[in-house]
C-alpha positions as CSV (number, residue, x, y, z in Angstrom):
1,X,0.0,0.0,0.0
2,X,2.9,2.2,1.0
3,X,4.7,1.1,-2.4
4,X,1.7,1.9,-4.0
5,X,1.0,5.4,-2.7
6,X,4.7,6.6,-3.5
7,X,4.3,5.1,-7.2
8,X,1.6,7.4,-7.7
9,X,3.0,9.6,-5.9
10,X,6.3,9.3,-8.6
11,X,3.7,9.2,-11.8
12,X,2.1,13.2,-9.8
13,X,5.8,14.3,-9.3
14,X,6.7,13.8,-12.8
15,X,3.5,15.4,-14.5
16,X,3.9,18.4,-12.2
17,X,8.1,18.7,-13.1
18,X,6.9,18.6,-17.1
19,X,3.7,21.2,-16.1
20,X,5.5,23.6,-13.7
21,X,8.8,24.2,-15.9
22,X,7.0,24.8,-19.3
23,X,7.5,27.8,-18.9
24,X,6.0,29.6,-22.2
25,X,5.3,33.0,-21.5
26,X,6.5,35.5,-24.7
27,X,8.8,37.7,-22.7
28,X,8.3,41.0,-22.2
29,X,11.3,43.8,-21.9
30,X,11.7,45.6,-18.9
31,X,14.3,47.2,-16.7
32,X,14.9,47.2,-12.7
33,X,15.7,50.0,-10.4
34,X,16.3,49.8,-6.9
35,X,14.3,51.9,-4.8
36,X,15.4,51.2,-1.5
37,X,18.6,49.3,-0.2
38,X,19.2,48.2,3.5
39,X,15.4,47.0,4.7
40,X,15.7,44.1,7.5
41,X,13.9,41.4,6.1
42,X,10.6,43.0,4.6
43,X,7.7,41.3,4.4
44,X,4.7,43.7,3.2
45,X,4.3,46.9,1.3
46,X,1.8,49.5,1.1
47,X,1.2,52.6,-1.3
48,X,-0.3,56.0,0.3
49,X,-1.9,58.4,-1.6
50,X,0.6,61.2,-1.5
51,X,3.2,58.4,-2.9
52,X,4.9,57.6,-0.2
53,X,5.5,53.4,1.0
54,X,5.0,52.2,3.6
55,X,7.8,48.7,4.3
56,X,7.6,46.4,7.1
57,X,10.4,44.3,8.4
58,X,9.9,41.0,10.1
59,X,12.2,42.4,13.1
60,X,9.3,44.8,13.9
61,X,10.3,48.0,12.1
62,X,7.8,50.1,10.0
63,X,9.6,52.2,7.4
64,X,8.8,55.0,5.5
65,X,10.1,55.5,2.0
66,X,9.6,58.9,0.3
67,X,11.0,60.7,-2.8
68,X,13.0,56.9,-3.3
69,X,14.5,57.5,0.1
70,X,14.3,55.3,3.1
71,X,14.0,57.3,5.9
72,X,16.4,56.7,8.9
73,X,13.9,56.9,11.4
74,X,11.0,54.0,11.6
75,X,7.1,54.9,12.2
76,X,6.7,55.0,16.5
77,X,3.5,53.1,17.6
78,X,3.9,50.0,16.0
79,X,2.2,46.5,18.1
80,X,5.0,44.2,19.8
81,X,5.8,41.6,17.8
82,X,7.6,38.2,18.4
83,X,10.6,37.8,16.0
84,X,11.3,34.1,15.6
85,X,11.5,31.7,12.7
86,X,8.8,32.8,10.2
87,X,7.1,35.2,13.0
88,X,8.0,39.0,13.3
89,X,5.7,41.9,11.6
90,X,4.0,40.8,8.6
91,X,1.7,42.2,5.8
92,X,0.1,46.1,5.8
93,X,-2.7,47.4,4.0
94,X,-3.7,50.5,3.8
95,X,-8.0,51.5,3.9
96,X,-9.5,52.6,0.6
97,X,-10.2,55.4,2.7
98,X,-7.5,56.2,4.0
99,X,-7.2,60.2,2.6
100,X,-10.6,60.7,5.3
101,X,-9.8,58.2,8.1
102,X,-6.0,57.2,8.0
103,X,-6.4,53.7,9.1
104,X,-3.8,50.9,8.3
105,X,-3.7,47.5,9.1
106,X,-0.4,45.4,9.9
107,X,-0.4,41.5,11.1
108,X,1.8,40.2,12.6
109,X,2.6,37.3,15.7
110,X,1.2,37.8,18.9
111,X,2.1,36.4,22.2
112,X,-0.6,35.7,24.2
113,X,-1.7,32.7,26.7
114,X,-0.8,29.6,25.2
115,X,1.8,30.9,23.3
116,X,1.7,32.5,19.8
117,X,-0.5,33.5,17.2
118,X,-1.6,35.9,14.0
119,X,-3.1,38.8,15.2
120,X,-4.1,42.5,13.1
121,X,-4.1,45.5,14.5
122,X,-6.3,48.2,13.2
123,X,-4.3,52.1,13.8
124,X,-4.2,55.8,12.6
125,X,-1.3,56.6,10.9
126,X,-0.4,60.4,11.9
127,X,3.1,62.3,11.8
128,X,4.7,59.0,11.5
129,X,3.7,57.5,14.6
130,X,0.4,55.4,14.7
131,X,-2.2,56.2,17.0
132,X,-5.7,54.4,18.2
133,X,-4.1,51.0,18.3
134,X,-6.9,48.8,18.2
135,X,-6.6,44.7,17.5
136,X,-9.6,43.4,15.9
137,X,-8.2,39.7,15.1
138,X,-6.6,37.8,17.1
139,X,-6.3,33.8,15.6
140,X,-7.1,31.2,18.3
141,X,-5.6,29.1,19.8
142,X,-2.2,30.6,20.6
143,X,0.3,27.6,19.9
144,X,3.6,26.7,20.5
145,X,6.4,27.1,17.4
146,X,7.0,29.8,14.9
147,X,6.2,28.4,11.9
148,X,3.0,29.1,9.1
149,X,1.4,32.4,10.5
150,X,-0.2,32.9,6.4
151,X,-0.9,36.5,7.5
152,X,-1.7,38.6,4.1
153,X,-4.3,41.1,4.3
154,X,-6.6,42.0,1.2
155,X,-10.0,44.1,0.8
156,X,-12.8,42.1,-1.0
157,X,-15.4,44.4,-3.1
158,X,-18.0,44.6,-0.7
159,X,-14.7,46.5,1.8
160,X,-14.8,43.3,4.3
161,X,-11.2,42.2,5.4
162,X,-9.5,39.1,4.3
163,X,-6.6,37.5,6.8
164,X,-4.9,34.9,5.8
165,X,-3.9,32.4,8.4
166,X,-1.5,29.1,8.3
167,X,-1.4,25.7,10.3
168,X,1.1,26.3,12.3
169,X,3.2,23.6,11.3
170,X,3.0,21.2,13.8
171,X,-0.8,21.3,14.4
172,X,-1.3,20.3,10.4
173,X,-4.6,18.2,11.2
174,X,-6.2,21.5,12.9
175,X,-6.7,22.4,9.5
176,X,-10.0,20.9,8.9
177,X,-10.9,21.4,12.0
178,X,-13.7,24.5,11.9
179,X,-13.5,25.3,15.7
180,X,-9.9,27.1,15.4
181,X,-9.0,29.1,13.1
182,X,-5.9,27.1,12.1
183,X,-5.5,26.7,8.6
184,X,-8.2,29.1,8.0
185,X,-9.0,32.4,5.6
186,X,-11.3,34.8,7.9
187,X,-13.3,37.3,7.0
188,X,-14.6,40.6,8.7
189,X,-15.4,44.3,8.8
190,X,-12.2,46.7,8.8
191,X,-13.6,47.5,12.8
192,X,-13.4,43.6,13.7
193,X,-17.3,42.8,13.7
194,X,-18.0,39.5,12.0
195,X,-19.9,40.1,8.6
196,X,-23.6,38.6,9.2
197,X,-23.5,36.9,5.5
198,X,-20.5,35.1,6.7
199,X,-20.4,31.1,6.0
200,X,-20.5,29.5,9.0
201,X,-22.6,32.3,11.3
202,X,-25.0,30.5,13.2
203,X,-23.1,26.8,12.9
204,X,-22.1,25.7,16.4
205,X,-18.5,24.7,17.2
206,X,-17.7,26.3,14.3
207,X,-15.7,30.2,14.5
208,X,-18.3,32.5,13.0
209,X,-15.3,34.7,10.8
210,X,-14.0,31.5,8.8
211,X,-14.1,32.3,5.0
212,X,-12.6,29.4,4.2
213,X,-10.5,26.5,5.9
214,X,-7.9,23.7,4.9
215,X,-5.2,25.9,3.8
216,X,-1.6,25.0,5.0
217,X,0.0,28.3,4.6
218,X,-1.2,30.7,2.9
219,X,1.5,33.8,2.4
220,X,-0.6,35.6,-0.9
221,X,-3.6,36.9,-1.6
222,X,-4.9,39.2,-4.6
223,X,-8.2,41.0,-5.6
224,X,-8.9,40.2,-9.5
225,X,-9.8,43.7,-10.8
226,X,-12.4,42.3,-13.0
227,X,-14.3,39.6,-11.6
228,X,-14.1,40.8,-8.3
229,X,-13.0,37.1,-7.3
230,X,-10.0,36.9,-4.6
231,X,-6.9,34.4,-4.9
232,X,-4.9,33.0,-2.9
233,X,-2.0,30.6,-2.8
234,X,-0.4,28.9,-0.2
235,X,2.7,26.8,0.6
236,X,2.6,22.9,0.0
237,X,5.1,20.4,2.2
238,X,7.8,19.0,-0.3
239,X,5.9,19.7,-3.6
240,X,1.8,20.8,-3.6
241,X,2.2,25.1,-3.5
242,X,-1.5,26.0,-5.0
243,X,-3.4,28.4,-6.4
244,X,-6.8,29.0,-5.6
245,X,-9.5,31.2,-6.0
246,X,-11.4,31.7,-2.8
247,X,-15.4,30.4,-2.2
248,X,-17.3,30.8,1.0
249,X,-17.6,28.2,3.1
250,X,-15.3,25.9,1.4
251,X,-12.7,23.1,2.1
252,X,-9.5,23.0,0.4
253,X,-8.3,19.9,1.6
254,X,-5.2,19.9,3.5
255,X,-3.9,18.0,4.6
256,X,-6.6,15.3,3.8
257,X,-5.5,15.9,0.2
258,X,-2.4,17.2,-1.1
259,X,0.0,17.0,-4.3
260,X,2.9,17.4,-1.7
261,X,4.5,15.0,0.6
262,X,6.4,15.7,3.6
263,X,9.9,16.6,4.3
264,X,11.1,13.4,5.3
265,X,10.0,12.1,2.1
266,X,6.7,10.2,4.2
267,X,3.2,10.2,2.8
268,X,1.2,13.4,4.2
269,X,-1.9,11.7,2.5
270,X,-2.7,8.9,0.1
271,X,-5.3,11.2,-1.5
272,X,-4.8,14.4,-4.2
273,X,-8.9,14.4,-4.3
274,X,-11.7,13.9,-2.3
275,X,-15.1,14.9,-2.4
276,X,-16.2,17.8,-1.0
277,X,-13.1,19.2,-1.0
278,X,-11.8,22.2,-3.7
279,X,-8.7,21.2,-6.2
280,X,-6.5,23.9,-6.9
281,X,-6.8,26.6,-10.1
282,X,-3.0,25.5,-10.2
283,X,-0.1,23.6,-8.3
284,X,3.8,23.6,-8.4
285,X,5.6,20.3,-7.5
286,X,8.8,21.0,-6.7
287,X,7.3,23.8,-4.8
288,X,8.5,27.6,-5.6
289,X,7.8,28.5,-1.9
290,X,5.3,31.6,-3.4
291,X,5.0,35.0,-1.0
292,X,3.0,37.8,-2.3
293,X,0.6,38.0,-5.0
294,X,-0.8,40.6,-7.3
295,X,-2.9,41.4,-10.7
296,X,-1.2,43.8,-12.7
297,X,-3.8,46.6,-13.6
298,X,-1.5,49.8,-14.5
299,X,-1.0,51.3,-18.1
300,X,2.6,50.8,-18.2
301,X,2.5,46.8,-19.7
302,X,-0.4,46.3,-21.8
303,X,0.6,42.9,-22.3
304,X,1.2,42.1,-18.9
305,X,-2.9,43.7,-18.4
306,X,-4.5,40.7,-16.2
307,X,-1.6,39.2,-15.6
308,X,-0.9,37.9,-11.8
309,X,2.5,37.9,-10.5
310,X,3.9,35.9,-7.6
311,X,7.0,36.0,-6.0
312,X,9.2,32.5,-5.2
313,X,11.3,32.7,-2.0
314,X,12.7,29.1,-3.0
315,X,14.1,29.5,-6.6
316,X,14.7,33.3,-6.4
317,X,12.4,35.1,-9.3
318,X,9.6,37.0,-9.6
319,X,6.7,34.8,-11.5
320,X,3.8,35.8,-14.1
321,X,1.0,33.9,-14.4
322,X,-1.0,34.4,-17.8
323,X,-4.8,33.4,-17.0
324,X,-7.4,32.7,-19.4
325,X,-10.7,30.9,-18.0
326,X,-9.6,30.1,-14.7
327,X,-6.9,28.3,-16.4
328,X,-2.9,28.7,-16.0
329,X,-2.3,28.7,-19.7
330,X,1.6,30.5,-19.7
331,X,4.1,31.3,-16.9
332,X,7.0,33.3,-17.1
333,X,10.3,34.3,-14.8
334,X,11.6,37.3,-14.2
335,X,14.4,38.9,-12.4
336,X,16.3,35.2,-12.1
337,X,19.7,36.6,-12.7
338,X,18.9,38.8,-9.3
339,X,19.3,35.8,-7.3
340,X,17.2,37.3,-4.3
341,X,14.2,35.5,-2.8
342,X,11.2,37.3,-3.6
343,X,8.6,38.1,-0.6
344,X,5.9,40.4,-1.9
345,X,5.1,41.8,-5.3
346,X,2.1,44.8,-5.4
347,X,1.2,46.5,-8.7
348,X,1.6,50.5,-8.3
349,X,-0.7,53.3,-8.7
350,X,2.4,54.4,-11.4
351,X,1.5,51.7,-13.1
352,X,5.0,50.1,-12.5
353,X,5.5,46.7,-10.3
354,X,7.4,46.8,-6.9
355,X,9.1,44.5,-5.5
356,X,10.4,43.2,-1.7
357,X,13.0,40.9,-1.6
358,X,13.7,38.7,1.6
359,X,17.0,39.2,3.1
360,X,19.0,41.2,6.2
361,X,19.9,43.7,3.1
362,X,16.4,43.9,1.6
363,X,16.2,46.1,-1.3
364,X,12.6,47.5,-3.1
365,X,13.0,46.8,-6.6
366,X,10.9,48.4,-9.4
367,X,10.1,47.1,-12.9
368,X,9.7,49.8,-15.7
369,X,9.1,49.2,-19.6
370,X,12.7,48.7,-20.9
């Protein structure tokens, strides 16, 4: 039985080597500059109206970037934040309202009884310190380790918020478990009330602001500008990163099913499908360990119009996606002679791409039209 499972497991390995490398995308010239050299480890980034970024790194730090210039002196006010393994402060969104109300939103891990956990924090951003802390999530329970936090933030149409959680490693099996919100997507208002409309309201033993739930990790997540739809992708074991598109209420498997298998080389599960449970818009065996996620919508790369971009922390290059039908039809990569792992991507109001990359020297990179 074991024999068999890693046979098939051999025949899905192979398909997915030939799938993930055809990599067919017509090219598209462009040129990099650096923005911004000497960010610790940044993990999210945020665009204000008056064109300054915001950058946060994983240490804690929330930096300010304006005119192309990092400024020396961090934004004051920021929540505390437990730097360990994957742990530290996370993603930041800014409110589509933000030129009346000022609010910005940063997750990040937590301490708390138990031990840790993703939390978001709700503040005022005013004369670079924030102001009216407020946390309006905090992901239950707090666990021991400092692995899978998911944590990206994104605004659906209707202006709830979207947090995306992870497993926490160790507590994989939590994942279909809809009492926790291990493993889960959540969703609520920008003030931390739980939408009425949500999935699971009014189901008991179940945590009224799951969205969605058996995700393993999931470190990206991107509003489609057209159909409104949100994405998200998340980290696989050894092999099984997906892509998904996100449906209330609904089960996405892990780790009851999984294209991925663990580190040891053991079988996570003998199952890629079951029923009730959603298959992914797209996988990656060997996995490309993918962080951020974003739909180009700007003027600058016609052809790139539609177009969602990923970044790959494992093989160190900034990936497009061509879509047609809910279908993965062409991939691309870009910036692979950079050799930098790639953490978050966001598509600018200049109509240029920005990019993080994931080191103690991290730089803000941004692609232009050659």
């Amino acid at each position: 039985m074991i024999m068999a499972g890693y046979s098939n497991r051999l025949i899905i390995f192979l398909c997915a080597m030939l799938w993930c490398c055809t990599v067919v995308a017509k090219p598209v010239n462009y040129r990099v500059e650096t923005v911004a050299t000497g960010l610790h480890h940044p993990w999210g980034l945020a665009f204000l109206p008056n064109g300054d970024m915001l950058v946060t790194e994983r240490k804690g730090r929330l930096r300010l970037i304006r005119n192309q210039e990092l400024l020396a002196t961090p934004i004051s006010g920021t929540p505390e934040v437990v730097s360990a393994g994957q742990g530290g402060l996370l993603d930041i969104l800014v409110d589509p309202d933000f030129v009346n109300n000022h609010w910005i939103y940063l997750s990040y891990s937590g301490r708390g009884p138990g031990g840790v956990g993703t939390e978001v924090v709700r503040a005022r951003l005013q004369n670079n310190q924030l102001i009216e802390n407020n946390v309006i999530f905090r992901a239950a329970p707090k666990t021991s380790g400092t692995a899978h936090y998911g944590s990206r933030l994104a605004f659906a149409a209707d202006g709830t918020l979207f947090i995306s959680l992870g497993d926490r490693y160790r507590y994989l099996q939590e994942a279909q478990n809809t009492d926790n919100h291990l493993g889960a997507i959540v969703r609520i208002h920008p003030d931390g009330r739980i939408p009425k409309d949500n999935p699971f309201v009014g189901t008991p033993n179940t945590r009224p602001e799951i969205f969605s739930y058996g995700h393993r990790n999931v470190q990206g997540l991107a509003l489609e500008p057209d159909s409104k739809r949100l994405w998200a992708h998340e980290h696989g074991p050894r092999g099984g990163d997906e892509l998904n598109i996100l449906q209330a209420g609904a089960n996405y498997g892990w780790p009851a099913i999984t294209y991925g298998i663990d580190y040891s080389g053991a079988i996570i599960s003998e199952h890629t499908e079951l029923p009730g449970m959603i298959q992914p818009i797209a996988y990656w065996d060997p996995s490309i360990a993918p962080s951020g996620m974003a739909f180009y919508n700007g003027d600058a790369f016609p052809a790139w119009q539609g177009n969602l971009f990923l970044g790959s922390l494992k093989f160190t290059h900034l990936r497009r996606l061509v879509i047609n039908d809910n279908k993965v039809v062409q991939q691309e990569e870009l910036l692979r002679n950079y050799g930098e792992r790639i953490r978050d991507v966001r598509s600018g109001p200049d109509g240029f791409l920005y990019v993080l990359t994931d080191s103690r020297n991290g730089k803000l990179l941004k692609i232009k039209p050659q």
